[in-house]
MDAnalysis code that builds the backbone (N, CA, C; Angstrom):
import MDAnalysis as mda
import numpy as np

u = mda.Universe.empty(204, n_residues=68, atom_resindex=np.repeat(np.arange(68), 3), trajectory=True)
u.add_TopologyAttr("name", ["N", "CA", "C"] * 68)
u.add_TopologyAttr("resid", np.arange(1, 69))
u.add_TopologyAttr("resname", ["UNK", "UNK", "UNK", "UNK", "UNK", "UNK", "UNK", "UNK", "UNK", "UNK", "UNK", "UNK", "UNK", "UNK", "UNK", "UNK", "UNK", "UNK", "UNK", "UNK", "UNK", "UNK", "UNK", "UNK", "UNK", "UNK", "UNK", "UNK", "UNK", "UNK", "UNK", "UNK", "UNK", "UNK", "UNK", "UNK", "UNK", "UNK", "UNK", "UNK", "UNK", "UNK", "UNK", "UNK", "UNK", "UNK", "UNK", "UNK", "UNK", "UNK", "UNK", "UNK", "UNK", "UNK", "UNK", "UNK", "UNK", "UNK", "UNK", "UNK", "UNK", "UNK", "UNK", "UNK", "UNK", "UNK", "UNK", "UNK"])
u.atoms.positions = np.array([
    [17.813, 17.122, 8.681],
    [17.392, 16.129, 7.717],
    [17.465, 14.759, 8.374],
    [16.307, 13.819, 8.534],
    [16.064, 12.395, 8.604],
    [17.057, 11.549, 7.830],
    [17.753, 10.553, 8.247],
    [18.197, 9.804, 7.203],
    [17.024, 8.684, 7.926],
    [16.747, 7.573, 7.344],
    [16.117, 6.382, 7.988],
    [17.662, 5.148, 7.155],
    [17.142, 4.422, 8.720],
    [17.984, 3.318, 8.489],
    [17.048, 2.083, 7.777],
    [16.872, 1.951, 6.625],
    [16.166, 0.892, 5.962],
    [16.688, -0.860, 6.258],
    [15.870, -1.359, 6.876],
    [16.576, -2.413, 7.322],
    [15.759, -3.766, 6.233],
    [16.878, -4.502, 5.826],
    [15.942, -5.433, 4.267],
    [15.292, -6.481, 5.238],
    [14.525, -7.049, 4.613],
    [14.164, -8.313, 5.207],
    [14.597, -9.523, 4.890],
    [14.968, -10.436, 5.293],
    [15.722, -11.695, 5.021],
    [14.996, -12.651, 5.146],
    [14.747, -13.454, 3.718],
    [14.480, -14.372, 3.644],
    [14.904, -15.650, 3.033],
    [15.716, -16.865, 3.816],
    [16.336, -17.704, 3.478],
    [17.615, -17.358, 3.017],
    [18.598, -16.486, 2.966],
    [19.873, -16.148, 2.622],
    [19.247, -14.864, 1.923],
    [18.151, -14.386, 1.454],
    [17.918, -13.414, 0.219],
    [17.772, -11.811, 0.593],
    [17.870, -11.414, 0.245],
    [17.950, -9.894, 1.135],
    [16.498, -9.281, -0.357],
    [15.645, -8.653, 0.942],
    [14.193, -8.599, 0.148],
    [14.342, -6.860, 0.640],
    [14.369, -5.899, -0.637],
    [14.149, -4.530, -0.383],
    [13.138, -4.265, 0.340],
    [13.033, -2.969, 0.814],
    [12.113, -2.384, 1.909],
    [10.841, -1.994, 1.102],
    [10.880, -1.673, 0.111],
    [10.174, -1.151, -0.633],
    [9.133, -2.888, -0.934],
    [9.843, -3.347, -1.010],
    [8.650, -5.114, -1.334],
    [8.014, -5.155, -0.047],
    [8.257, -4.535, 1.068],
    [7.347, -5.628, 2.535],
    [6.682, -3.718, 2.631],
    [6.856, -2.645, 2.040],
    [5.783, -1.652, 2.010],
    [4.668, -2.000, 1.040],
    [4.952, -1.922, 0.061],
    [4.141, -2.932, -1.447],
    [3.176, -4.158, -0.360],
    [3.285, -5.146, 0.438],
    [3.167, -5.919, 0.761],
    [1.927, -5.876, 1.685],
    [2.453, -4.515, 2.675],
    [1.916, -4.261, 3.825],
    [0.893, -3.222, 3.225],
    [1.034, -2.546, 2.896],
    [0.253, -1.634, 1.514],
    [-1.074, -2.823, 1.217],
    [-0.989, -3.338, 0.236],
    [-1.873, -4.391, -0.161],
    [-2.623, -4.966, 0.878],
    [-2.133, -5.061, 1.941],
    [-2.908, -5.772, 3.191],
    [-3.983, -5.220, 3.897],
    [-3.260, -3.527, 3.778],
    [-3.981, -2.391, 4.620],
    [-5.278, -1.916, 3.242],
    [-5.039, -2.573, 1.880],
    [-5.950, -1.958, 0.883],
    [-6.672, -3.089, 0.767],
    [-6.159, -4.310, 0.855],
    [-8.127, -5.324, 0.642],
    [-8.788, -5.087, 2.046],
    [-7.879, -5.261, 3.304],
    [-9.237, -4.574, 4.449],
    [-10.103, -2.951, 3.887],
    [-9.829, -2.068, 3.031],
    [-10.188, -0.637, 3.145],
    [-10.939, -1.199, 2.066],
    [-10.787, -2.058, 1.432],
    [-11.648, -2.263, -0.279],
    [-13.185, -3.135, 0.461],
    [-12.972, -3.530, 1.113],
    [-14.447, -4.081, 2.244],
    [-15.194, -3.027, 2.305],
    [-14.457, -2.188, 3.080],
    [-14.702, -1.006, 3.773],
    [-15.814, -0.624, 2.186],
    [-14.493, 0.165, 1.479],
    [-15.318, 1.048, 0.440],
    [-16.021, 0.864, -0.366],
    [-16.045, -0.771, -0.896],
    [-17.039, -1.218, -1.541],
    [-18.818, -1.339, -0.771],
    [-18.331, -1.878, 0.833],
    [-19.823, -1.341, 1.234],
    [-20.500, 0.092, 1.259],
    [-20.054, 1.068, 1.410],
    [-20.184, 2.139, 0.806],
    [-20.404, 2.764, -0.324],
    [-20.084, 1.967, -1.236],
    [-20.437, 1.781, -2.830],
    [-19.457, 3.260, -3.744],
    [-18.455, 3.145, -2.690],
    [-17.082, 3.837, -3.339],
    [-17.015, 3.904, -4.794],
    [-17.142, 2.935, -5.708],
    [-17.107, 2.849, -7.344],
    [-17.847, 3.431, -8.067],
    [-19.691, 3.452, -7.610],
    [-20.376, 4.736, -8.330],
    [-20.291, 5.725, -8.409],
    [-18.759, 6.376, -7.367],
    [-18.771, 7.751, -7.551],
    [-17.895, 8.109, -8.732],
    [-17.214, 6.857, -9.402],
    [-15.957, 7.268, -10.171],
    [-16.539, 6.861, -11.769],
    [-15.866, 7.221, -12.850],
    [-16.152, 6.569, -14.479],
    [-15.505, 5.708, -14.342],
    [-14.310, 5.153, -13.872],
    [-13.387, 4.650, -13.956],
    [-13.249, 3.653, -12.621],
    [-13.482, 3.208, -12.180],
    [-13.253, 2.182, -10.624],
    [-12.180, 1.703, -10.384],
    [-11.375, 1.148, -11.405],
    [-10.169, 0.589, -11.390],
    [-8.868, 1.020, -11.000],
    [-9.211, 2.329, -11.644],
    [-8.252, 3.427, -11.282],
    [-8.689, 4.278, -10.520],
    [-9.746, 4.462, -9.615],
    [-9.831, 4.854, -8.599],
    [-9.453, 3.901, -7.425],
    [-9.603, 2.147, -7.372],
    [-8.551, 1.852, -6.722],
    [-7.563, 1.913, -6.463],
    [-7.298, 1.779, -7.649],
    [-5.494, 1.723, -7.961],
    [-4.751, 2.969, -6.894],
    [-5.857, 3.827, -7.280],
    [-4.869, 5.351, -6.429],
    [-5.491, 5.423, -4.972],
    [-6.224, 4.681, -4.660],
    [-6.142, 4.322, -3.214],
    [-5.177, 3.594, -2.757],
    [-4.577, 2.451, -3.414],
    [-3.995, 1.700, -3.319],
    [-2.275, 2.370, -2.831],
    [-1.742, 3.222, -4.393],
    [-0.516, 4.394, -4.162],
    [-1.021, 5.393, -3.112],
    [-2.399, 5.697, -2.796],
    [-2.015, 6.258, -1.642],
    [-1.853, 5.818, -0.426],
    [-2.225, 4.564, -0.794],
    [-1.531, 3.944, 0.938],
    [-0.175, 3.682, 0.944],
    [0.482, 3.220, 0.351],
    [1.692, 2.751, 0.003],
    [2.779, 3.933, -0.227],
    [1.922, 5.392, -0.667],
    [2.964, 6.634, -0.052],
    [3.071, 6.661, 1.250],
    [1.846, 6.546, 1.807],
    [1.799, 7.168, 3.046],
    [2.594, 5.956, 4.086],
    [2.691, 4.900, 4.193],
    [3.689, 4.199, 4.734],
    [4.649, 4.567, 4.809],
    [5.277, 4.451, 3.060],
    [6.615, 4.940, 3.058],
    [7.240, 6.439, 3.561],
    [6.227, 7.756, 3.531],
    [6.458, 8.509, 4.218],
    [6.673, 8.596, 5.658],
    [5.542, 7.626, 6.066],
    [5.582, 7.308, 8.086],
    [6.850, 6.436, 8.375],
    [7.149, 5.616, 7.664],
    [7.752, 4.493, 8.083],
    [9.129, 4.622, 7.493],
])
């Protein structure tokens, strides 16, 4: 079994969970992919667009937290 050593990030005295700079880095890696999929016209395939982002979005932000 993996343990990972989660290391916080510090900012100005504040100790910032790991989980906020995945959230963070997540979001960064999803407006470059939302370029991406909107030229592709990703949204006509769904009823719903919003929430077909959205779960692009949790799936990037699993998959970090699983790699990382």
């Amino acid at each position: 079994m993996m343990i990972h050593g989660f290391p916080e990030l510090v900012i100005g005295d504040v100790l910032i969970a790991p989980f906020v700079t995945y959230a963070l880095v997540a979001l960064v890696i999803f407006l470059l992919l939302r370029r991406v999929l909107l030229r592709v016209n990703f949204e006509s395939f769904f009823s719903n667009p919003p929430v077909a982002l959205l779960s692009v979005y949790v799936t990037v932000l699993a998959t970090l937290i699983v790699l990382f």
